[in-house]
N, C-alpha and C positions, 0 to 999 in steps of 0.2 A: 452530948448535944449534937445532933445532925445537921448536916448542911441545911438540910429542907425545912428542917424548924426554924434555922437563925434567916433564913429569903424569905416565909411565906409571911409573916408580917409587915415587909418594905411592899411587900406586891400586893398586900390585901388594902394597904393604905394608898397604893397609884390607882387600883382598879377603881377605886371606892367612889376616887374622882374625875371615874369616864362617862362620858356621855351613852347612852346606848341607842344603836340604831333602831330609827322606828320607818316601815314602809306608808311615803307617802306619793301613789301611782298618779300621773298625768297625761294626757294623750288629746287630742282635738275635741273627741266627744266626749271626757266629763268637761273641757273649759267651754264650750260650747253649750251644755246643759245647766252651767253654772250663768253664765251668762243668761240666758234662756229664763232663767229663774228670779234674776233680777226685775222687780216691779218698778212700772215707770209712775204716769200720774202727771198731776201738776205742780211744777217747782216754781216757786219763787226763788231769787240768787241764793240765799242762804239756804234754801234748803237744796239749791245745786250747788254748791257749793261742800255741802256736808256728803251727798253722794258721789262727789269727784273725791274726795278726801277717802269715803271708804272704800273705792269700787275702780278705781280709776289704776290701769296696770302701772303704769310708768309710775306713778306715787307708793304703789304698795311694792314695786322694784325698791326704789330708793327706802321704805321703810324697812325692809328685809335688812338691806345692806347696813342701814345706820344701826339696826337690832347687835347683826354681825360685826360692826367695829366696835361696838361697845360689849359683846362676849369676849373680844379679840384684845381688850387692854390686861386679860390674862395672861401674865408674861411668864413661859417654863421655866420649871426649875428643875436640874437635870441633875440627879443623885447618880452618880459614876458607882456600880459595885462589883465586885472580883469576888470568884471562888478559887483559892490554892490548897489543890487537891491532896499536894504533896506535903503541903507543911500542915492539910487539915488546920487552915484559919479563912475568915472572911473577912471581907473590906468595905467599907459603906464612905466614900469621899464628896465632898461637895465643896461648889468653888465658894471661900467665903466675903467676899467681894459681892458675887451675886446673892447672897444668902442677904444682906443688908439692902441689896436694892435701891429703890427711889430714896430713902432717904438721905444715903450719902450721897447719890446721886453720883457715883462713880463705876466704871466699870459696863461691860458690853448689856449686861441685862437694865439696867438704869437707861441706857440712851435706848433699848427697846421699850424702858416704858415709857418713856420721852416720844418715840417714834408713834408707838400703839396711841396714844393719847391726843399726837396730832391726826393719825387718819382718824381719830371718831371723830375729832371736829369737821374733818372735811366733810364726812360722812354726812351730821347735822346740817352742816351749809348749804352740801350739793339735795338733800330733803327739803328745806328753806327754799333753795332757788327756784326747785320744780313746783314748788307748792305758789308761790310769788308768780311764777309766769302762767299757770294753770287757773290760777283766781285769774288771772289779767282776759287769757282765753276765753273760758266761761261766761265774763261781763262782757267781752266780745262779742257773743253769740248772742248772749242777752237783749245788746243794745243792736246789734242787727235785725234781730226781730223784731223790735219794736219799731225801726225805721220803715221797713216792707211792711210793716201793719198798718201803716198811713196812708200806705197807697189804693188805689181804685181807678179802675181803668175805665177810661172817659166812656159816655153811651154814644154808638154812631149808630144805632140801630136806626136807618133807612133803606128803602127797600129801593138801589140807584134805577134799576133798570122798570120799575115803573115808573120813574119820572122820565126816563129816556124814552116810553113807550107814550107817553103823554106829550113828549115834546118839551119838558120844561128844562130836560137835561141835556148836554151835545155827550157824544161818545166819547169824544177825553175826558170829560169833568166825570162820565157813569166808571170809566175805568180808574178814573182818580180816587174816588171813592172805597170802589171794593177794592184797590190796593191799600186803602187806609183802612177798612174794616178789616183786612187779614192781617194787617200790622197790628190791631188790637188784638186780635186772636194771640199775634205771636207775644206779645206784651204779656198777653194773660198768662201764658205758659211759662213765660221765665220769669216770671213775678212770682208763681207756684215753685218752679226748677229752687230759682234765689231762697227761697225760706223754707225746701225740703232739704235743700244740700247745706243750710246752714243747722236746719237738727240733726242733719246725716254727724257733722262735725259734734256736735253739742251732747248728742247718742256716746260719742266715741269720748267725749273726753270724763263722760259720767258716768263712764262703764258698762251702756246698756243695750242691752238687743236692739238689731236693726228696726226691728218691729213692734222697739216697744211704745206705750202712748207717752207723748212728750207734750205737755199743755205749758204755757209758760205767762207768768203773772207780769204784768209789762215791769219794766224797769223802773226801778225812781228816777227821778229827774235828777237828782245828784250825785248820781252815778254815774263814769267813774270822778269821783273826786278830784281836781287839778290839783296838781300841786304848783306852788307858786314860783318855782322853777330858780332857787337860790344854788349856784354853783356846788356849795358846800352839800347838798342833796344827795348829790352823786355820790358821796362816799356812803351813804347807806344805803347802797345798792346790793341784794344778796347776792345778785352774780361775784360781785368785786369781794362780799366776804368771801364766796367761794374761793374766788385765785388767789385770798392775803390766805386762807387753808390749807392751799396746793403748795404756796411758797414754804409754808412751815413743814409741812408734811416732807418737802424736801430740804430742807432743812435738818428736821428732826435723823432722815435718811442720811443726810453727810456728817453729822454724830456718830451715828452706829458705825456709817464705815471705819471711820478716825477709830473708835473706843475698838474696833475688831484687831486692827494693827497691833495691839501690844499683848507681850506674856500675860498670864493667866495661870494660876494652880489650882489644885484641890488635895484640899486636907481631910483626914479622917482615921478613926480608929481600925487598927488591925486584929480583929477578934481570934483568938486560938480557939480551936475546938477541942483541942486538948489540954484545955487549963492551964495555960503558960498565960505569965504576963501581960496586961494589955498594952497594945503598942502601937505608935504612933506610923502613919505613912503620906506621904506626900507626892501630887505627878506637876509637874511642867509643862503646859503648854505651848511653844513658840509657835504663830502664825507666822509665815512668809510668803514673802509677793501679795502683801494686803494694801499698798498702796495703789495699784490700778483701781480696783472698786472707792477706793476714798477719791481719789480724784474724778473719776467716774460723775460720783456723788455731788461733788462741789461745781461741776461743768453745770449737772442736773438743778444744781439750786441756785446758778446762774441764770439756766434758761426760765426757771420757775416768776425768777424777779421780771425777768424780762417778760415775762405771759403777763402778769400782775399790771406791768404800765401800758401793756398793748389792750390788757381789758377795761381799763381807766381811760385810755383813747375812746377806743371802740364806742363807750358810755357817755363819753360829749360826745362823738358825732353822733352816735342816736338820738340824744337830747336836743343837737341842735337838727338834726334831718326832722324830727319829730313835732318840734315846734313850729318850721316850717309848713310839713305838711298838715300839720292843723288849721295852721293860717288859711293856706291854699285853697282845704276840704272844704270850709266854711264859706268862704270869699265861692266858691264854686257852687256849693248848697244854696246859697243865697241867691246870686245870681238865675239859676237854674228854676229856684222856685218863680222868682218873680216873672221869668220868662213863661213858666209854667202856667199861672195865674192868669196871665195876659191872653195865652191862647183860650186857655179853658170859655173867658169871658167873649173871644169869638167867635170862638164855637157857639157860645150861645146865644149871641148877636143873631150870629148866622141860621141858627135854627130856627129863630122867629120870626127871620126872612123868610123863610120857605113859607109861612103861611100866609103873607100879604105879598111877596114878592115874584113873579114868574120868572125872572130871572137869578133866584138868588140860591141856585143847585150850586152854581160851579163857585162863588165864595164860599158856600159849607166843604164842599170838599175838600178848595186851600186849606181852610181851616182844619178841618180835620188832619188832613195830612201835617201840620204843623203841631198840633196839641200832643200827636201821636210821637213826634220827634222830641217836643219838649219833656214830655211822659219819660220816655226811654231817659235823658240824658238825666233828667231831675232824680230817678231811681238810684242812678249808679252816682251821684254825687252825693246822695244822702245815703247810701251804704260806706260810701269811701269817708265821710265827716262819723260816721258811727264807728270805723274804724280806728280814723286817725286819733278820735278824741282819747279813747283806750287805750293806744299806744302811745299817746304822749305822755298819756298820767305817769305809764309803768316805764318809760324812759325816765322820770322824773323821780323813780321809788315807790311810785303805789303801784299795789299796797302793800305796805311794809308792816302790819299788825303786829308787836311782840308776843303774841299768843302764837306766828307762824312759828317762829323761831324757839319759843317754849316747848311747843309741842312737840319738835323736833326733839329738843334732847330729851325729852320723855322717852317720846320711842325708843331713841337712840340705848338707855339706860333700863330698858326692859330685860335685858339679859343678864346683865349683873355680872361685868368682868371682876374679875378679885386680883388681888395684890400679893 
């Protein structure tokens, strides 16, 4: 029996379970034509929402990765083998410790399955969190369009300098005017700016061309949904599963270190190739200087703990900054409107003075100049109350769906690690 006969079936059984390289080329202009190709249309949330989910980079990042830690709970198994040339025998050893694995649950390849199995949860979490704050985004943009969709910019169309040419206007009240008719103009443009840069945002987080068409179905009105803002909430925050993940994951890491520190052997038969007896061999492993990495380890899942209460902090004060500036938003939307209201109504006092009135140029153009200032301020308090209401839900855990977190470990389990 040949050396080459008794190797080539340990080796036909490792190759059998290789992965084989396949070329998969990227460069700006296929992601660029990929992109390109994506069709826009008109979305309502769910169904922008289902195009963030498949198209959206930073989601199919973390999809990739949770694929990868769930390929990665595949823990080696390392068969040691010798050729001794001179006594014409071969040696096939393996540590039998690790041969038993998870279920005794001892030994360095156990605490790697220990390890492998807490990064796939992080993995799942840290997919969960981007998925929770991407939904939160998206309704963002949502309900910001539909705030800018209420707006219309007051009518000041009069022509000041025939009323100045007729005497009914003095030159401050004609100047007063077209500086309120250019303030409309400017109004108008950033009323257009405000809901081109907010699909510019809503493009980006739906994966789609600059240029693609973006139509959007107004919002429900019960969107985003409050939550009723009970303390105990916070802990179903998926950030906060995220950092109880990170804490395990270092955790799991200061296991491995500990389990690396101690002897280890491997046992196996010594095959003659010359038909003598079969016989037993045995090797010894001793690691030394493995306590720096174990300590290492334990500082690491000190500071892990410590990230964990600093993200539970971080989570009431969002919750309570949040709730505040909700309050604020409103209290300011409200006020803003009514002030809004008020001018619009003298504006239009004032313009049915102009038709009985000879003197009544220089109150429209107060007036206008004030509608124009109430217009501005009433915009950015009802963009900031469209904000803040969003970000209070998702300080508070919306949305938290168990279908995010399902999904997640679906993905995650698409690769199929083995044991």
């Amino acid at each position: 029996m040949s050396v080459r006969s008794s190797i080539l079936p340990v080796l036909a059984t490792a190759l059998g379970a290789c992965v084989s390289y396949t070329e998969d080329p990227a460069d700006p202009a296929r992601a660029a034509a990929e992109v390109a190709a994506r069709a826009g249309g008109r979305f309502d949330v769910d169904a922008a929402l289902r195009q963030a989910f498949a198209c959206n980079p930073e989601l199919r990042v973390r999809e990739a990765e949770a694929r990868a830690a769930g390929a990665e709970t595949t823990v080696p198994l390392t068969l040691s083998g010798e050729v001794r040339g001179r006594n014409d025998a071969v040696g096939l050893m393996v540590d039998p410790v690790a041969l038993l694995g998870p279920p005794v649950g001892l030994g360095p390849r156990a605490a790697a399955f220990d390890s492998a199995d807490a990064r796939l949860v992080e993995a799942v979490a840290q997919l969960a969190t981007d998925r929770w704050r991407t939904v939160a985004a998206v309704v963002e943009c949502f309900a910001v369009d539909a705030a800018l969709a209420g707006f219309e910019i007051p009518d000041l169309g009069l022509d000041a300098s025939a009323f100045a040419a007729a005497g009914l206007a003095s030159e401050l009240a004609r100047v007063d005017l077209e500086a309120a008719q250019a303030r409309a103009r400017s109004e108008a443009v950033e009323l257009d700016r405000a809901r081109r840069d907010n699909l510019a945002e809503l493009r980006r987080l739906l994966g789609l061309d600059r240029v693609a068409e973006l139509d959007l179905v107004p919002l429900d009105e019960s969107w985003p949904i409050q939550p009723p803002g009970r303390p105990g909430a916070l802990l179903d925050r998926p950030d906060l599963r995220l950092a109880t993940a990170r804490f395990e994951v270092a955790d799991a890491r200061f296991h491995e270190a500990v389990a690396a520190q101690y002897p280890s052997f491997e046992i196996g038969p010594n095959v003659s190739l010359r038909g003598d007896p079969l016989d037993a061999m045995a090797t010894l492993r001793i690691p030394l200087f493995m306590d720096g990495p174990a300590l290492g380890a334990r500082a690491r899942r000190e500071a892990a703990r410590e990230q964990l209460l600093g993200a539970f902090l971080d989570a009431q004060r969002e919750a309570t900054l949040a709730d505040q500036r909700l309050d604020a938003a409103e209290a300011a939307a409200a006020a803003t409107d009514a002030a809004l209201r008020a001018s619009v109504r003298a504006l239009t006092a004032a313009r049915i003075g102009l038709e009985v009135e000879p003197d009544a140029f220089e109150p429209f153009a107060r007036a206008a100049q004030r509608v124009l200032a109430d217009f501005a301020q009433h915009r950015r308090a009802a963009v900031e109350r469209a904000r803040a209401a969003v970000r209070r839900a998702q300080a508070w855990g919306w949305p938290a769906p168990p279908e995010i977190e399902a999904s997640a470990t679906r993905i995650a389990h698409r690769a199929g690690g083995r044991r």
